[in-house]
N, C-alpha and C positions, 0 to 999 in steps of 0.2 A: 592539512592544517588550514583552517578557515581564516581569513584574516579579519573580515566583520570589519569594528570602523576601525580598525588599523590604516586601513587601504588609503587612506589621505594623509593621514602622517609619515607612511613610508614615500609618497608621494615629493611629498615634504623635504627630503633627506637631499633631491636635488643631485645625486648621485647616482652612476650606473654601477650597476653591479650585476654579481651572476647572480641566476635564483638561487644556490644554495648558501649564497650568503647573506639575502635578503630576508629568509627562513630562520636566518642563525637571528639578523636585526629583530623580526619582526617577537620573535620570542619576547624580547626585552624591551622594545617600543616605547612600553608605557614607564618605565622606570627611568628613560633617558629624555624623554619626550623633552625636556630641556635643555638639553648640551647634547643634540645629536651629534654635531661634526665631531665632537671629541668621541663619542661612542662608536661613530662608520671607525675612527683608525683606529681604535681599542680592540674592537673586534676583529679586524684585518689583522692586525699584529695575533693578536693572541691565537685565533683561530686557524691562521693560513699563516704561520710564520715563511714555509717555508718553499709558497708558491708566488712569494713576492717577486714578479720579474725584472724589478729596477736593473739587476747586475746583466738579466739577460740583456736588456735594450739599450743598458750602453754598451755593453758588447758588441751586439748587434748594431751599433751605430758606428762604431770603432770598426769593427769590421769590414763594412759596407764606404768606407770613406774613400777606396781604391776601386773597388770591384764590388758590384752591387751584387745582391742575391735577395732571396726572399721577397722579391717584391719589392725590395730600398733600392733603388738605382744610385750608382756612384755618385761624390761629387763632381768625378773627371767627366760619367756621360750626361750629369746633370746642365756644368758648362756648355759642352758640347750639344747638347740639343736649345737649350734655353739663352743662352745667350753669343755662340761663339758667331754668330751671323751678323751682330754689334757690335762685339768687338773686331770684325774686318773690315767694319765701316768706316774707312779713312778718312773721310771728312771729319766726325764723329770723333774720332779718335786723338786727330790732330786738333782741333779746336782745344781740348780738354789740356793736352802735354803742352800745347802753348800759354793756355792759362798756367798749369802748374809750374812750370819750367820760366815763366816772365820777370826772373829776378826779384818778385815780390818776397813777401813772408806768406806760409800755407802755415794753416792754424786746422789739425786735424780733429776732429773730438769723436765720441761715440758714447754708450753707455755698454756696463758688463762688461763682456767678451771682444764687445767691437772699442772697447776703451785699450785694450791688447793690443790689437789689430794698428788702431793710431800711432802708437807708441814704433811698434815695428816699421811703418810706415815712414811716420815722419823721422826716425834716425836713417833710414836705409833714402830718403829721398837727401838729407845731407849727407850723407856717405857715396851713394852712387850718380847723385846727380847738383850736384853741388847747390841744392837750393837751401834756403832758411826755412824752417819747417818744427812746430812745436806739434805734440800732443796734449789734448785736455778730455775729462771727464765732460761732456756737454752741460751737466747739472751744475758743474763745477766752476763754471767759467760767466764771469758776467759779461754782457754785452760789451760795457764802456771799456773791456779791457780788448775789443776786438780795434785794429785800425782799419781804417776806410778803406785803404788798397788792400789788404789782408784777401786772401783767397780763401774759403773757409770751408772745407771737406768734411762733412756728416756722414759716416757711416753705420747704416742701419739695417740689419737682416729683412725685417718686417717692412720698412718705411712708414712703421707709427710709433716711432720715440718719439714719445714727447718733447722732453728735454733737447731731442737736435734739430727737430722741427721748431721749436720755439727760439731756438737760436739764430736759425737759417734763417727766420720769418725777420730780424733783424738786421741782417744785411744785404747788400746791395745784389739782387738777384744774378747781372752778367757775373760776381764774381763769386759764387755757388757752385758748390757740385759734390750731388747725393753720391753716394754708393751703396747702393739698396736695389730691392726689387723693380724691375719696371712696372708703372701705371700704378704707384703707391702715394701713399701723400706726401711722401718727401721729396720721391721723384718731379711731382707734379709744381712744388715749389723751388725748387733748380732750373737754371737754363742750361745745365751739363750733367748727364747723367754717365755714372760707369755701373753695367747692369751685374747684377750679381742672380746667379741660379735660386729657384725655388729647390731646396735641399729633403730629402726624406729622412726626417729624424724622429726617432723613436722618445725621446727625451728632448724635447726643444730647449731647453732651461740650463743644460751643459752645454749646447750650442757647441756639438762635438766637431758634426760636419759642416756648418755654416761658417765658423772661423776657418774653415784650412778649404771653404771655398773665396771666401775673401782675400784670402792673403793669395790663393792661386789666379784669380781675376785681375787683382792690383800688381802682380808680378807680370801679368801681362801686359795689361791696359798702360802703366806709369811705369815700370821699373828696367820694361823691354826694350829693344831698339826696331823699330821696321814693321811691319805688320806682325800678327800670332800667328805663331807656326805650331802649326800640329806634331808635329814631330818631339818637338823639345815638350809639347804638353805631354803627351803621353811619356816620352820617359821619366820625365816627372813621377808621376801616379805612375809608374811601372816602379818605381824606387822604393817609392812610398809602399803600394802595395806588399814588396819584397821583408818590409822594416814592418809590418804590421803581421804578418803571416808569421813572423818571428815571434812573434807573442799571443796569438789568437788562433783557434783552431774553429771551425765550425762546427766540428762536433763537438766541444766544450766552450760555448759563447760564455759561459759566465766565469770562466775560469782562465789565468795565464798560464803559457805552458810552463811546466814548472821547472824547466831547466834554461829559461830565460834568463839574462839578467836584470834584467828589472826586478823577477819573480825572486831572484838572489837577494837584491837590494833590500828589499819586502822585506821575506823572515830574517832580514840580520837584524832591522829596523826592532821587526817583534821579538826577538831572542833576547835583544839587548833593552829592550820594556820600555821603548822609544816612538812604539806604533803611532801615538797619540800626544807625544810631544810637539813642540812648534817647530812646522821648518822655515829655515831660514833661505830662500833662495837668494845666492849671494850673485847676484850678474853684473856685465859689464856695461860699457853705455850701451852698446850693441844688442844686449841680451832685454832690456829693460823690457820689452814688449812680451816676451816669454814669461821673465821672471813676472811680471804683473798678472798672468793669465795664469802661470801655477800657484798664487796668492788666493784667487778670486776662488780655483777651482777645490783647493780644499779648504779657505775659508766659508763659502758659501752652499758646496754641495755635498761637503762631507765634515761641514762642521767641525772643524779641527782652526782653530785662528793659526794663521800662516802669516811670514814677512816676508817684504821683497827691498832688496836693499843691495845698492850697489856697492861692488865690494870689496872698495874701499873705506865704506863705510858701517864696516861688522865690527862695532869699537863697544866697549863700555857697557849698554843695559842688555845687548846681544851675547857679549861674550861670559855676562851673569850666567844668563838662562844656559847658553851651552855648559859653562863649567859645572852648572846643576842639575845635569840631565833632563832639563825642560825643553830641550831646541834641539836639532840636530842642523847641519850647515847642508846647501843642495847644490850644485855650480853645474854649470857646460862648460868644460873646457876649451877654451875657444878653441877654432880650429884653424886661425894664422894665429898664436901667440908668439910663434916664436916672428915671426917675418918684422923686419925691419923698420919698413915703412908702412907698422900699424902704429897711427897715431898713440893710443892710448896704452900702449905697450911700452913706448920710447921709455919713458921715464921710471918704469916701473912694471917688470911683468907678472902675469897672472901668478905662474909658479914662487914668483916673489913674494908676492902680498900673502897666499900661503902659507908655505912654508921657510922660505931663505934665510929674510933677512932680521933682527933686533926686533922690528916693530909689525912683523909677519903676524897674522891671527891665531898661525899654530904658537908660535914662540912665546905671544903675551895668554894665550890661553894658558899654556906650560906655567908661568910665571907664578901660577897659583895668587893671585890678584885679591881673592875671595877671600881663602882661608889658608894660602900657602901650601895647602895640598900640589903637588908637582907631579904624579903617577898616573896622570889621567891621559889616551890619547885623546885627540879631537872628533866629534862626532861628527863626520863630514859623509855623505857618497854625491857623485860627479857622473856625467854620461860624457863620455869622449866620442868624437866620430873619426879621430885619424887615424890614416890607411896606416901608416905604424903606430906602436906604442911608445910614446911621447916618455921623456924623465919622471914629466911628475904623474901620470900614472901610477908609475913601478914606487916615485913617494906617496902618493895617497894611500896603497894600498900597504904599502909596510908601514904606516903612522896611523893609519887612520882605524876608530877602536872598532870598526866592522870589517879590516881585514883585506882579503879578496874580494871579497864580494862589495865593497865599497864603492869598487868603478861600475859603471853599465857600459862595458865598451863595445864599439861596432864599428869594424873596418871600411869607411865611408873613401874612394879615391877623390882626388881633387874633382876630378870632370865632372862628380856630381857635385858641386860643392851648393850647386844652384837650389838645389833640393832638399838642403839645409832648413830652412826656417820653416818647411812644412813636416818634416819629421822631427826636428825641434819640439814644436807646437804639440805633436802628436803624442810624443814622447812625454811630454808632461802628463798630456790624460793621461795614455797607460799607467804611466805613476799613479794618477789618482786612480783608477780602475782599479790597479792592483792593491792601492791599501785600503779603500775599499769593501775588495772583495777579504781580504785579511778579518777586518773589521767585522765585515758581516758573520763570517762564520762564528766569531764570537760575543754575535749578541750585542756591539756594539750600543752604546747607553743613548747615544744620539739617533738611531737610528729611524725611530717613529717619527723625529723632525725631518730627516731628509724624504721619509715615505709621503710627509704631507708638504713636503714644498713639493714632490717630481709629480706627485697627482693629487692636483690643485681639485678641491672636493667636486666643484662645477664641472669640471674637465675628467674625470677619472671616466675610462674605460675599461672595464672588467669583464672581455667577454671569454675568456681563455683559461680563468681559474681552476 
């Protein structure tokens, strides 16, 4: 086929693509020549439905986050070559824990994924290290509401967010400190940096591996005691790895094994015609950095509007939408609820707020509030990580209307209990991986929106179609 003066308008198109599918453009050229971008994804969808490899490459990114292959090097030897020579930098190290650690207020922000990250951050820096410590969206936060001694932590995968570079650029530089790539522009405006790994992500926009490399750096650099020990890192990412192999095979990257629970959790969601309802992650203050980061990952990449809401506070326009099969309820069961001296437990525990008591979420759901209807159980599933099976397990699973398969449980012992917030975190994606890949198989009505936000038209790479 000749293309004559097509040759400059496919030009034009500012896309890569294979040639059989520049063959397929060039056919119709002249009839789009005005709304190309819309016609590159009209064709892509319509013609190659089903060599789309968005599901491969978050697989393949999900996969590779323990143990690299194909080419993706882990996050753990990403660390380990890229920046673990910094973080044994003592002087370095210490200077930073003394800034963060000096009785001040730390005011964390980031955007996205790294707005997660802050959240997780700054509760676990007032939980384990007794400092005053907020999270903010960096776009979100005005200057005059920062105070002069405030120590103010940016973290940025890139080190070219805007929004926390224009914040940074606002305060008093000794009392800065990036968490980003080194030799970045946020780096270069901090006088303390904590170095985060350049990550091999197939999908940069889910930000699969670069969140569970920040939360793995910050657990060292702030959260550790003594220098970073190799040992504790690896059985880290040896745990992790163990909890991902449990749902990911490499010879089926775009698919979950299907006798996982998660994979459970999945078809009871779709049996019960819930795929596409709103979840509700209901967390604790603890959890808030997760629950924010399963909000973001299916309101933004799989297009489903999600909430995140702590949960205490699943009352009234939440409890609407569950009692109308618009929402289903998503929780981690903590894994001290029962212990004593958990603060936020004393007055009131998880299993309480639940199911127990009068003003319990199951009990006023029950109340039939709407229409008096009473026959409904609560749409809820929950991921457990305790080495036994806890009471309210054996209750979510007998109330709750998807049954058995409601919990995602995995027998986690205490000794790793450290390893938590990175299979946490991880455990969300799978969630979204696996609805999904649910999704896709049928054709999903959103789907041409997530195909053109993951290959941003200037950006798409097509050589493998």
């Amino acid at each position: 086929m000749s293309h004559g003066n097509d040759e400059p308008k496919r030009k034009n198109l500012n896309v890569k693509v294979s040639y059989s599918l520049l063959n397929q453009i060039d056919e119709h050229v002249e009839e789009v020549d005005s709304d190309r971008s819309k016609f590159v994804r009209s064709a892509i969808w319509e013609k190659l439905p089903d060599k789309m490899p968005i599901l491969e490459r978050f697989g393949s990114d999900l996969q590779t986050i323990a143990d690299g292959a194909n080419n993706q090097r882990s996050v753990k030897k990403a660390i380990e070559q890229d920046v673990w020579e910094s973080l044994n930098d003592e002087a370095r190290l210490s200077s930073v824990r003394e800034l963060v650690f000096d009785q001040r207020r730390v005011v964390v922000v980031g955007q996205g994924s790294s707005v997660s990250v802050a959240q997780w951050l700054s509760q676990r820096l007032r939980q384990q290290k007794n400092v005053s410590a907020i999270a903010s969206t960096a776009a979100a936060l005005p200057a005059n509401q920062l105070q002069a001694d405030d120590v103010l932590v940016g973290i940025s995968q890139s080190g070219e967010t805007g929004p926390v570079i224009d914040l940074i650029d606002t305060h008093e530089e000794s009392l800065t400190v990036a968490v980003t790539q080194p030799d970045t522009p946020l780096s270069r405006k901090t006088k303390h940096t904590i170095p985060l790994p350049s990550v091999d992500e197939k999908i940069t926009p889910y930000a699969t591996k670069s969140t569970i490399g920040q939360i793995a750096v910050l657990q060292v650099a702030l959260l550790g005691s003594g220098s970073p020990d190799t040992r504790t890192l690896t059985a880290r990412f040896k745990a992790l790895d163990q909890f991902i192999d449990h749902h990911l095979t490499s010879e089926q990257p775009t698919k979950l094994r299907y006798d996982c629970p998660i994979s459970d959790a999945v078809e009871a969601l779709a049996e019960n015609d819930d795929l596409q309802s709103t979840p509700i992650f209901a967390h604790t203050t603890r959890q808030s950095g997760i629950g924010a980061e399963m909000a973001l990952k299916f309101s933004e990449f799989i297009k489903i509007p999600a909430n995140s809401k702590h949960i205490g506070d699943v009352r009234d326009e939440s409890l609407n939408l569950l009692y109308h099969n618009k929402a289903y309820l998503v929780g981690i069961i903590p894994y001290e609820y029962q212990a004593k001296d958990s603060d936020e437990y004393q007055a009131k525990g998880w299993a309480e707020i639940i199911y127990s008591d009068e003003q319990s979420i199951h009990n006023q759901f029950k109340q039939g509030t709407v229409d008096n209807r009473d026959d409904r159980d609560l749409p809820i599933i929950a991921f457990s990580f305790h080495r036994n099976v806890p009471d309210i397990v054996k209750n979510i699973r007998k109330k709750s209307k998807y049954g058995e398969r409601s919990v995602m449980s995995y027998r986690i012992p205490p000794a790793a209990a450290r390893v938590l917030p990175l299979i946490s975190f991880v455990a969300v994606q799978l969630l979204t991986f696996g609805v999904l890949e649910k999704l896709w198989s049928e054709k999903y009505r959103h789907l041409d929106d997530i195909i053109d936000d993951v290959y941003t038209l200037d950006l798409i790479e097509w050589h493998k179609l």
